[in-house]
C-alpha positions in Angstrom: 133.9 84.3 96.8 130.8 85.7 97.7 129.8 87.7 100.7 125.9 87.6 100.2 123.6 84.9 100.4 120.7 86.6 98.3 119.8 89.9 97.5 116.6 91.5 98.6 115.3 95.0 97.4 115.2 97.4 99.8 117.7 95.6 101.8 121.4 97.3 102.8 124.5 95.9 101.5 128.3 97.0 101.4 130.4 96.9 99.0 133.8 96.5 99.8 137.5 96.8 98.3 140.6 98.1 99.4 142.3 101.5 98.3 145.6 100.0 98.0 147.5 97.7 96.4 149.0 96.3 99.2 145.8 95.3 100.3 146.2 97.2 103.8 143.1 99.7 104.0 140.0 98.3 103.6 137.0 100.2 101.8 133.2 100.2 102.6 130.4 101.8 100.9 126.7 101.1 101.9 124.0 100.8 99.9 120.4 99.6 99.4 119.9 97.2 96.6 117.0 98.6 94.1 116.8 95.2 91.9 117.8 94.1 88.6 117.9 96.9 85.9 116.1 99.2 88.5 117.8 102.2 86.9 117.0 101.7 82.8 115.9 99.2 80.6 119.5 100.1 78.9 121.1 97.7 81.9 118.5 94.4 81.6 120.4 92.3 84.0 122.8 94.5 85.8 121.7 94.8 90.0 121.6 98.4 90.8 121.6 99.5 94.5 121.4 103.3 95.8 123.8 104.6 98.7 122.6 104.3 101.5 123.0 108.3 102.8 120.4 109.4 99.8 117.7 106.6 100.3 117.9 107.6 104.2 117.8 111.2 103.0 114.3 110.4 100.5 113.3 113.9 98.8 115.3 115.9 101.5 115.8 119.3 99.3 119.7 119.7 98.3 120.4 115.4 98.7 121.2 114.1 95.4 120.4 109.8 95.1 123.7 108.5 94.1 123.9 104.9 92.3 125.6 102.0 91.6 125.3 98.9 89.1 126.9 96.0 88.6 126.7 92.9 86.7 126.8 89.4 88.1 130.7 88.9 88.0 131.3 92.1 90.3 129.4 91.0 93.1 131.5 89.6 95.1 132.6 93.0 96.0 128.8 93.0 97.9 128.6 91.8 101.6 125.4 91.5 103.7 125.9 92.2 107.1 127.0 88.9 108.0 129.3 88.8 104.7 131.1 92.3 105.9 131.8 90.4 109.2 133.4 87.4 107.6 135.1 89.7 104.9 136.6 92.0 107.7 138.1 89.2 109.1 139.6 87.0 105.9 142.5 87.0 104.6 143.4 89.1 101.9 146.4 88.0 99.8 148.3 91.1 98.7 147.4 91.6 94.9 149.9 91.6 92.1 
């Protein structure tokens, strides 16, 4: 399922999981989303985003930009705002 309708550089997203296997503690990242193969020509069609504390931060000295990429199958771990909301609230089967 996805939590996104479309992706828009320079717009924030979350990506979200859960640390356990039980499914019982959710996980939430946030990030900016830099575009498709933003980072290298090595990654063509993978969407790269940036966290969110280091694009805040810009060229603050000592901050170090942190990123992300994934290719079209792993985002449905990305939620826009409105996504997060509906993920936070879905059921989760336990896995496995």
């Amino acid at each position: 399922m996805r939590w996104h309708s479309n992706l828009v550089i320079g717009q924030p997203y979350f990506v979200v999981g859960f640390v356990d296997e039980k499914l019982t503690v959710p996980s939430i990242g946030s990030f900016i989303y830099m575009g498709v193969a933003a980072l290298d020509e090595n990654s063509p069609s993978r969407h790269c985003f940036q966290d969110a504390h280091s694009f805040l931060a810009g060229e603050a000295e000592g901050v170090q930009p942190n990123f992300i990429a994934l290719d079209d199958d792993a985002l449905d771990m990305v939620a826009d705002k409105a996504g997060l909301v509906r993920w936070l609230q879905a059921d989760h089967p336990e896995a496995g």
